[in-house]
C-alpha positions as CSV (number, residue, x, y, z in Angstrom):
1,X,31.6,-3.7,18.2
2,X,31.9,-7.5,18.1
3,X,34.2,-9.1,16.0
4,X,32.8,-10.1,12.6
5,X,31.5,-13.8,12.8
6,X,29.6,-16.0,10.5
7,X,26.3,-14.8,9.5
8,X,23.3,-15.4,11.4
9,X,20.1,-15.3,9.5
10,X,16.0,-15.2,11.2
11,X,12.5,-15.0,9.5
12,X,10.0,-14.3,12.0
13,X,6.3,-14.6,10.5
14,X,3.4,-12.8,12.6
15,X,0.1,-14.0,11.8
16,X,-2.6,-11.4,12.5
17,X,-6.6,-10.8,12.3
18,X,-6.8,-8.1,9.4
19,X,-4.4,-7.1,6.6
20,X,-4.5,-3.3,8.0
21,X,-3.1,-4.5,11.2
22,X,-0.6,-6.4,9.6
23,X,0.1,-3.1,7.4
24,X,0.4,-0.9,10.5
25,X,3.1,-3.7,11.9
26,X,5.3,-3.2,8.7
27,X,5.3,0.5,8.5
28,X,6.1,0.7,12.7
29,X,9.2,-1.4,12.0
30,X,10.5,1.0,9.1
31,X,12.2,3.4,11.1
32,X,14.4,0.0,11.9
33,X,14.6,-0.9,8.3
34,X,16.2,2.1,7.6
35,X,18.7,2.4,10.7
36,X,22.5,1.5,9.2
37,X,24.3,-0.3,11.6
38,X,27.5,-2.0,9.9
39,X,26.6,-6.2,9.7
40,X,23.0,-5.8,10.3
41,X,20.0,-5.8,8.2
42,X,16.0,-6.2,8.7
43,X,13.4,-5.8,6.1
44,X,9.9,-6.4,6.5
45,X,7.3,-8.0,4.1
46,X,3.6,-8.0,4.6
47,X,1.5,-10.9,2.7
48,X,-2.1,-10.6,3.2
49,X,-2.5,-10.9,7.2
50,X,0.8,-11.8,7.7
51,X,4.3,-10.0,8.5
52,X,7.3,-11.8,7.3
53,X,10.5,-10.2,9.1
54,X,13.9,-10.9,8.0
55,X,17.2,-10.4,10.3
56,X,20.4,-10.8,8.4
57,X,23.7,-10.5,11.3
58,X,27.1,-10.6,11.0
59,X,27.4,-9.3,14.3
60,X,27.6,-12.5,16.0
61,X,25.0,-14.2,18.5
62,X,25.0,-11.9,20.7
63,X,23.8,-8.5,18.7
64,X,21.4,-11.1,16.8
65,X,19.7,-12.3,20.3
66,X,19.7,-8.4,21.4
67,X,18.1,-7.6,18.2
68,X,15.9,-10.5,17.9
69,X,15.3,-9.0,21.9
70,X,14.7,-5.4,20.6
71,X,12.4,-6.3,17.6
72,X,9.5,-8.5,19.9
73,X,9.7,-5.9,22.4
74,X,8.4,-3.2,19.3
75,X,5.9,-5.8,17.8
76,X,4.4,-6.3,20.9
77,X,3.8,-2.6,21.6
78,X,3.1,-2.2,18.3
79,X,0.1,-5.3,18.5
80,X,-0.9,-3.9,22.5
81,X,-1.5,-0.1,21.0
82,X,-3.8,-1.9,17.8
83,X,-6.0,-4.2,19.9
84,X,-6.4,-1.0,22.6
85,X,-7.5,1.5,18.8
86,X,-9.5,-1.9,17.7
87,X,-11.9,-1.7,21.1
């Protein structure tokens, strides 16, 4: 593990077409919600058509830019495997 640093914080807000696929976004990222990893947090918050994530690191830059890595590699699949359901 890398040495505790100053911490890093990221809101990333996806804007999407309907509320439900905003809804199925923030329940696929709870599995990551819950994970404990010592200096790391995420949380998710849906508002209307939106999905607010929030990274808080005190991992340093390098877990944050592996999780920030991690976490649009899952939204994407998540928003590939809706559009494919939504057709």
């Amino acid at each position: 593990m890398e040495k505790r640093s100053e911490r890093i914080r990221a809101r990333l807000t996806i804007d999407l077409m309907s509320q439900s696929r905003a809804n199925t976004l923030a329940r696929s990222l709870r599995p990551d919600e819950r994970f404990k990893l010592e200096g790391l947090k995420m949380r998710s918050e849906v508002k209307g058509k939106s999905v607010s994530i929030y990274i808080s690191c005190e991992r340093g830059a390098r877990s944050m830019s592996e999780t920030l890595d991690d976490l649009l590699r899952a939204v994407k699949l998540v928003l590939e495997i809706t559009e494919s359901l939504a057709k």
